[in-house]
C-alpha positions in Angstrom: -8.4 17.4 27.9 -7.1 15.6 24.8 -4.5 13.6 25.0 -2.0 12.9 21.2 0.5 10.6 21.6 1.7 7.9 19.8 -0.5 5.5 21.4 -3.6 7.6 20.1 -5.6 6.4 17.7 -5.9 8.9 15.1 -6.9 8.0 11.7 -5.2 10.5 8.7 -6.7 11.0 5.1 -3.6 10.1 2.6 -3.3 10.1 -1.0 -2.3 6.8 -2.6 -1.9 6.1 -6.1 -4.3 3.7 -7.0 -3.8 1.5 -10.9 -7.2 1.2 -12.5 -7.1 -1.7 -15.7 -9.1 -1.4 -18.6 -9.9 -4.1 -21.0 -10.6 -3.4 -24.1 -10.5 -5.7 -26.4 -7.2 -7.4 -26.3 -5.6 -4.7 -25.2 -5.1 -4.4 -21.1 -4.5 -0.5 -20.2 -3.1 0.4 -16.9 -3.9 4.2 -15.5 -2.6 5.1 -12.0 -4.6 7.9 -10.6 -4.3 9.4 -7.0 -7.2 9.0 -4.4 -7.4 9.8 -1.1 -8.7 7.5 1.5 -8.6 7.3 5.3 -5.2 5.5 6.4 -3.6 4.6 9.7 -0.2 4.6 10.2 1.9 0.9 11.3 5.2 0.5 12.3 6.8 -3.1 11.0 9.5 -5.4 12.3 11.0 -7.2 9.6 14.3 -9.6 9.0 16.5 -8.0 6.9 16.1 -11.0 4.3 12.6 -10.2 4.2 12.8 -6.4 3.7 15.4 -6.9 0.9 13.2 -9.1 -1.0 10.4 -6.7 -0.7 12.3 -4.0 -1.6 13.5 -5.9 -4.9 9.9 -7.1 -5.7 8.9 -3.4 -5.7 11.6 -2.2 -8.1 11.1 -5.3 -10.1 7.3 -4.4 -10.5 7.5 -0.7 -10.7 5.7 -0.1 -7.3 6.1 0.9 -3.5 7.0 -1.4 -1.0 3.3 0.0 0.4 1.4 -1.1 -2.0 2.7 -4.7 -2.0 2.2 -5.0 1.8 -0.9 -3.9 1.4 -2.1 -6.3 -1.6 0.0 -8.8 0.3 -2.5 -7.8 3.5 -5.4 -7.7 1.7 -4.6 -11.4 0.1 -4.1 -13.0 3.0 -7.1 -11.5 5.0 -9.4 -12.1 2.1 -10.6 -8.4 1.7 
């Protein structure tokens, strides 16, 4: 018997938008494409403060709050 709750751990394939750069000469050229990749879904505490100026830095920068958690992640863990 199997057993899905939210407790289980079940990995999903999701698409992300992923920015490839491009230098050519002295130009820098920016193309976001779509890839999918094996993801697992966390749920996130965070002060209000905290959230607001993550939610700012992503409009600021043209991106999702996602994909600066996950840079922010991947940063500190060195990956």
């Amino acid at each position: 018997m199997t057993v899905n709750n939210k407790y289980s751990n079940n990995s999903e394939a999701t698409h992300v938008s992923v920015t490839h750069k491009v230098e050519e000469g002295s130009q820098i050229t920016e193309t976001k494409v779509s890839e999918k990749r094996a993801t697992k879904k966390a749920t996130f505490v965070l002060p209000i403060e905290l959230h607001k100026r993550l939610k700012t830095a992503a409009a600021e920068q043209d991106k999702t709050m996602l994909e600066i958690v996950e840079e922010a992640l991947g940063n500190h863990l060195k990956i």
